[in-house]
C-alpha positions in Angstrom: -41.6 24.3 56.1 -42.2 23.8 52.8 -40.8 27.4 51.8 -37.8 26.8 53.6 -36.8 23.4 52.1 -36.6 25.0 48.5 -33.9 27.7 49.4 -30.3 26.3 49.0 -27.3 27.2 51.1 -24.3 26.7 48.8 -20.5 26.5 50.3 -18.2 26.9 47.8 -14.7 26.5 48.4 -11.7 24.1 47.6 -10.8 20.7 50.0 -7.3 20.5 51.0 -4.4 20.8 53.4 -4.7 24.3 53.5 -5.8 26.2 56.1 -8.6 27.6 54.0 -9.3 24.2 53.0 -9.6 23.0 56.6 -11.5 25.8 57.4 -14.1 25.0 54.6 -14.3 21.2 55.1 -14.7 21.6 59.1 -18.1 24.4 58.8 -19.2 22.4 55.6 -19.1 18.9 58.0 -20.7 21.6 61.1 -23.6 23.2 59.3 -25.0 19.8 57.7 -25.1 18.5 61.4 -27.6 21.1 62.0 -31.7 19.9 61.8 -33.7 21.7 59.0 -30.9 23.8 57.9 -28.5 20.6 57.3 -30.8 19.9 54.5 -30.4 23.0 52.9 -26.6 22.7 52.6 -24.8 22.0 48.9 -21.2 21.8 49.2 -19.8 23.1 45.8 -16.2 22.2 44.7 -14.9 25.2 43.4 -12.5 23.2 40.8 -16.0 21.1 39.3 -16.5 23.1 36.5 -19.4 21.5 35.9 -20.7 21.3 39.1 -20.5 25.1 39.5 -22.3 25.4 36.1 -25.1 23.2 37.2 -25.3 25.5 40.7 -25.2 28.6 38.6 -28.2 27.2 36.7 -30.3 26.3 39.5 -29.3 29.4 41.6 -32.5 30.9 43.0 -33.3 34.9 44.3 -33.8 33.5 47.8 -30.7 30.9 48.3 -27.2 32.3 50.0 -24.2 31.4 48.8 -20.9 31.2 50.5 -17.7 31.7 49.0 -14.8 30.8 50.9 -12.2 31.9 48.3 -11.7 34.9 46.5 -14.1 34.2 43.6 -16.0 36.3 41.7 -19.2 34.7 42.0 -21.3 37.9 41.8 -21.7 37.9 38.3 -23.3 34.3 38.1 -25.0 33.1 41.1 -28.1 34.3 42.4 -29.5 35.3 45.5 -27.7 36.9 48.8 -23.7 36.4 48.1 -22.1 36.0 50.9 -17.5 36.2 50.8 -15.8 34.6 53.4 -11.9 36.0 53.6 -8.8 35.7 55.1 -5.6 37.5 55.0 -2.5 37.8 56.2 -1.3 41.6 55.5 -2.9 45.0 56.5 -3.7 45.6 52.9 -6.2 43.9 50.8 -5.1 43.1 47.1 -7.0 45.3 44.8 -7.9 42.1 43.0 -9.6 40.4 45.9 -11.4 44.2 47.0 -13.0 43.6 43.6 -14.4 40.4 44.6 -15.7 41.6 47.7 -17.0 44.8 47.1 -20.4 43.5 45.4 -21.1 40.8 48.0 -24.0 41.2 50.5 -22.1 40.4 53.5 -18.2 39.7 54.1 -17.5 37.5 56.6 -13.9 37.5 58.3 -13.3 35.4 61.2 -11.3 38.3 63.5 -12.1 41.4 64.5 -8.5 42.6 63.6 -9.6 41.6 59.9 -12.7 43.5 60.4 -10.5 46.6 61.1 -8.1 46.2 58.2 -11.5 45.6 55.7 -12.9 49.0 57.0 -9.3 50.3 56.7 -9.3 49.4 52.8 -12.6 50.7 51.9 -15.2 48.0 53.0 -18.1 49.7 54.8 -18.5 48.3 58.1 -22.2 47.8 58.0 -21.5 44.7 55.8 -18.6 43.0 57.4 -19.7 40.1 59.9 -17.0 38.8 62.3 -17.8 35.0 61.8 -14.6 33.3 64.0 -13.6 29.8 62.8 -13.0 26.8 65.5 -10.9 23.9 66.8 -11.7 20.2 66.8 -12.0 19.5 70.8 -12.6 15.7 69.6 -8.9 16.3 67.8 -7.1 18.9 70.3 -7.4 18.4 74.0 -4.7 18.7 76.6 -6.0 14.7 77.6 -3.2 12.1 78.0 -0.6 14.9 77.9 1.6 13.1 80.9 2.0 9.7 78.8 4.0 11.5 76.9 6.6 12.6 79.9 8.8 9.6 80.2 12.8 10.1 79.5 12.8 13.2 77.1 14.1 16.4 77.0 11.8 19.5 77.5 10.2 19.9 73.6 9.6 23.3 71.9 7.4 22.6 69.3 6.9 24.7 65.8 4.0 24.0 63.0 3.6 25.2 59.8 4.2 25.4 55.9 8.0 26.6 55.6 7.8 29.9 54.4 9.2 33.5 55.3 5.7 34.8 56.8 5.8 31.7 59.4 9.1 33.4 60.9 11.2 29.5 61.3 14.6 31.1 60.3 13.9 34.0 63.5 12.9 31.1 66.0 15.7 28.8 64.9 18.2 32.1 65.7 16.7 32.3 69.0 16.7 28.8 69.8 20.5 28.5 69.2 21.4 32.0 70.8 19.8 30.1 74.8 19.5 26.0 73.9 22.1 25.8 70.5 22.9 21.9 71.5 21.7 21.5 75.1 20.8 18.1 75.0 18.2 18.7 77.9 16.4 20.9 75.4 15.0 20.0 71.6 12.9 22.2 69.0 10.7 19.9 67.0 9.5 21.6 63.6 6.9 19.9 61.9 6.3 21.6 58.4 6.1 21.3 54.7 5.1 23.2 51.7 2.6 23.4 48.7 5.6 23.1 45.7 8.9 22.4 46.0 9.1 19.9 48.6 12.1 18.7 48.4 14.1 22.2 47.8 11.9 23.4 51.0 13.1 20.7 52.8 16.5 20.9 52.4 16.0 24.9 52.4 15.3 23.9 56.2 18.0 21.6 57.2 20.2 24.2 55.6 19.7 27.0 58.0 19.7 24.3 60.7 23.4 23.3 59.6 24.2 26.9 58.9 23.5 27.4 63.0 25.2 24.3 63.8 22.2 22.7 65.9 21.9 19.1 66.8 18.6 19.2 68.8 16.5 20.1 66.5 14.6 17.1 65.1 12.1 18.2 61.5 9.1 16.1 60.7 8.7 16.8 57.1 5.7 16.3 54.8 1.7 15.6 55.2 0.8 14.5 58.4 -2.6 12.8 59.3 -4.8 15.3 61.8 -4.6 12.4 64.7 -0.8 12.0 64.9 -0.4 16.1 64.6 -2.5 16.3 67.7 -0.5 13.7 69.6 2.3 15.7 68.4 1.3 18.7 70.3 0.2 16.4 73.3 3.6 15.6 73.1 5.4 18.8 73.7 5.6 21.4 76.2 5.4 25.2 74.9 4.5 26.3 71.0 6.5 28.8 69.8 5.1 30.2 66.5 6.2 33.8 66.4 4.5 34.3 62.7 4.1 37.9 61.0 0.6 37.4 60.1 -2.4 34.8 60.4 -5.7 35.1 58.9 -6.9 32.7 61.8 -3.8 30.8 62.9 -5.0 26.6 63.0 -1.5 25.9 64.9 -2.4 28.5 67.6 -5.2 27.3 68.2 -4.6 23.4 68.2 -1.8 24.1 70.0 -3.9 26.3 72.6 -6.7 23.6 72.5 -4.1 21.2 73.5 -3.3 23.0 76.8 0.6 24.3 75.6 1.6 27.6 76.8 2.3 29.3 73.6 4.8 32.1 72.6 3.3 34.3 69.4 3.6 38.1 68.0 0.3 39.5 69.5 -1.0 40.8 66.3 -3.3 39.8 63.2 -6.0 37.2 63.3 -5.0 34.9 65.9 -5.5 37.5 68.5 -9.6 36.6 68.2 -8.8 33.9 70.2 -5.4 34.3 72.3 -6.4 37.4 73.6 -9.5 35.7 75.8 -6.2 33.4 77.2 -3.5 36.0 77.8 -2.1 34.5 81.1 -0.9 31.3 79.2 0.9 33.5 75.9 4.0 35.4 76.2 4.2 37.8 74.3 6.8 38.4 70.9 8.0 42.3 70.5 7.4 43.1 67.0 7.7 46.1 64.5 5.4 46.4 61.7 7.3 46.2 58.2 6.9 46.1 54.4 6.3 43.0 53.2 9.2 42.2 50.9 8.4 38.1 50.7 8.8 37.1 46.9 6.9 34.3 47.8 4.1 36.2 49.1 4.2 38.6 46.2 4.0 36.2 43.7 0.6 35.3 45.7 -0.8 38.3 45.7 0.1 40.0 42.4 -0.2 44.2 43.0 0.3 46.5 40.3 1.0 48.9 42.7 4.2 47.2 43.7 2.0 48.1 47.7 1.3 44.6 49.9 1.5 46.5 53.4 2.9 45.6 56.3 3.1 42.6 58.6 4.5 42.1 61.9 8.4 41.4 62.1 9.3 39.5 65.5 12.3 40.6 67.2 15.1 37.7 67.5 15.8 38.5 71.0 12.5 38.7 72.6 11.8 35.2 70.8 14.7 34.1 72.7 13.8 35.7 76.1 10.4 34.0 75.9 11.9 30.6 75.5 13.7 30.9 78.5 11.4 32.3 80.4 8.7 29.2 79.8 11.0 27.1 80.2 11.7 28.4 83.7 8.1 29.0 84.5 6.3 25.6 82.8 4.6 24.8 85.7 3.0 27.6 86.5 2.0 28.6 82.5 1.0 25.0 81.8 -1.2 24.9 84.7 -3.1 28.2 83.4 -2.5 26.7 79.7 -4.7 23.2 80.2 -7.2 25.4 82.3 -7.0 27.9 78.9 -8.2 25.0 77.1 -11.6 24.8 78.1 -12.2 27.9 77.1 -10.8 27.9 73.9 -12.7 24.5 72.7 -15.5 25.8 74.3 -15.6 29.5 73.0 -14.0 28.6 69.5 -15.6 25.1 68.7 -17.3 25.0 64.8 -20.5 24.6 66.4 -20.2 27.9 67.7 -18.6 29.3 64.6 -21.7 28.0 62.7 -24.3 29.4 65.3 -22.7 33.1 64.6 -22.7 32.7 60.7 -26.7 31.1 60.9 -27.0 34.7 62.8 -25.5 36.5 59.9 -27.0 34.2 57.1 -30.2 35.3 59.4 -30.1 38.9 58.6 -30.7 38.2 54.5 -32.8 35.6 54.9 -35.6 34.3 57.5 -36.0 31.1 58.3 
């Protein structure tokens, strides 16, 4: 026992609204619940200069240390270094291949990912598929009926405003089969990093531009709780995005027991495809990624940041009609869906599979 207690597990990522900074805080909160191992656990905030200095110091050969952000940490810490990635496109920036070439293991949280790692040069021997999770205590399908009571039928969108999140396609497709059927409303709850307010009004431009009047935006940060009721309080997701490392609002949505229409492709198939009766399907043709926005992100000398997948306007719009038509039946296999989904993708289980790869450097 002794041995064990003087290895050190270090996370090191950043805390915020992100959705790498939910998935960090959620498996930082999950492995300290753990007995023996809990006590091995330093979280590291990756913006405390000096509290990286001080880990660097004290680094041992026999600690792990988890990065969940594209940080070169190779060059300082020892011990096993572990990356943890995400991404969006079917090419890896050459600056982040750096970064993960060195490391011991790299962890990705889909087997799509894995594929698109091995794709860009990362042997496969070192890649661990590590899936992330779903707080079942947050997103549940429980209480969903309270929220029934003299409304219309509610499509319901989530996510930063931004081209890769494909708003402007379901907003076309939402006016070509509901444009101002008052039976029928498209809730959007989003927001954005910078630029807030020119985002928002970015938004209830295009809504304007289409002429829609049942389309209500909840703009800005919301508290966890009242995004859950949120989904509790709708009846289908419609998130047809062009590339998800992991995809939180596919999952909370899923979680929640909504029947969910999505472009089958990238990193939120780890989990939608064990739930494929309750998802319909988006058509979708893989394209060059021509986002400034994501560009500026990812900066490429080579002028190359792949492909994602680009939904097709009309197949957005058949699926909208076509759960609409068929709720019963897809919301039925939807809440069913949701056991298995908060029970298959819980962070318990995602920390279970990385103590299994943290297992294979290290014995304890």
């Amino acid at each position: 026992m002794t041995g064990i207690l003087q290895m050190k597990i270090r996370l090191i990522g950043h805390k915020n609204d992100s959705g790498v900074g939910n998935h960090y805080v959620s498996f930082c909160d999950a492995l300290q619940q753990v007995r023996i191992i809990g006590d091995l656990v330093e979280v590291i905030d990756a913006n405390n200069q000096q509290q990286l200095y001080q880990a660097v110091n004290e680094s041992q050969p026999g600690d792990i240390n988890i990065s969940f952000i594209a940080m070169n940490i190779h060059e300082h810490f020892r011990g096993h270094n572990v990356q943890w990635i995400v991404f969006e496109s079917n090419r890896v920036p050459r600056h982040i291949m750096q970064v993960l070439h060195p490391a011991a293991q790299v962890w990705v949280p889909s087997h799509w990912g894995r594929d698109v790692l091995i794709n860009n040069g990362i042997r496969s021997d070192r890649i661990r598929v590590v899936p992330e999770g779903v707080n079942s205590r947050q997103f549940h399908p429980y209480g969903r009926q309270l929220y029934r009571q003299d409304r219309p039928f509610r499509f319901l969108s989530v996510g930063k405003y931004e081209q890769r999140k494909s708003f402007d396609e379901t907003l076309q497709a939402f006016a070509q089969v509901f444009g101002n059927v008052p039976e029928v409303e498209l809730v959007i709850k989003s927001n954005y990093f910078i630029d807030q307010e020119t985002k928002s009004q970015s938004l209830q431009r295009r809504i304007s531009e289409l002429g829609l009047n049942n389309v209500t935006v909840i703009w800005g940060t919301v508290e966890h709780d009242q995004v859950a009721d949120l989904y509790r309080s709708c009846d289908v997701f419609v998130f047809p995005t062009k590339g998800e490392g992991w995809g939180f609002p596919l999952i909370e949505a899923a979680a929640s027991g909504m029947p969910i229409i999505t472009v089958p492709y990238s990193g939120h198939t780890e989990f939608l495809s064990t739930i494929p009766d309750s998802v319909v399907p988006v058509d979708y043709v893989l394209s060059p990624i021509t986002c400034p926005e994501y560009q500026s992100y990812y900066p490429d000398p080579d002028n190359n940041w792949g492909q994602w997948a680009r939904p097709d306007v009309y197949s957005i719009a058949h699926a909208m009609q076509h759960t609409r038509a068929n709720h019963a039946i897809l919301e039925e296999r939807a809440l069913k869906n949701s056991a298995r989904i908060r029970n298959q993708f819980s962070w318990t289980q995602s920390v279970d599979q990385a103590l299994v790869a943290m297992a294979q450097l290290v014995r304890f």
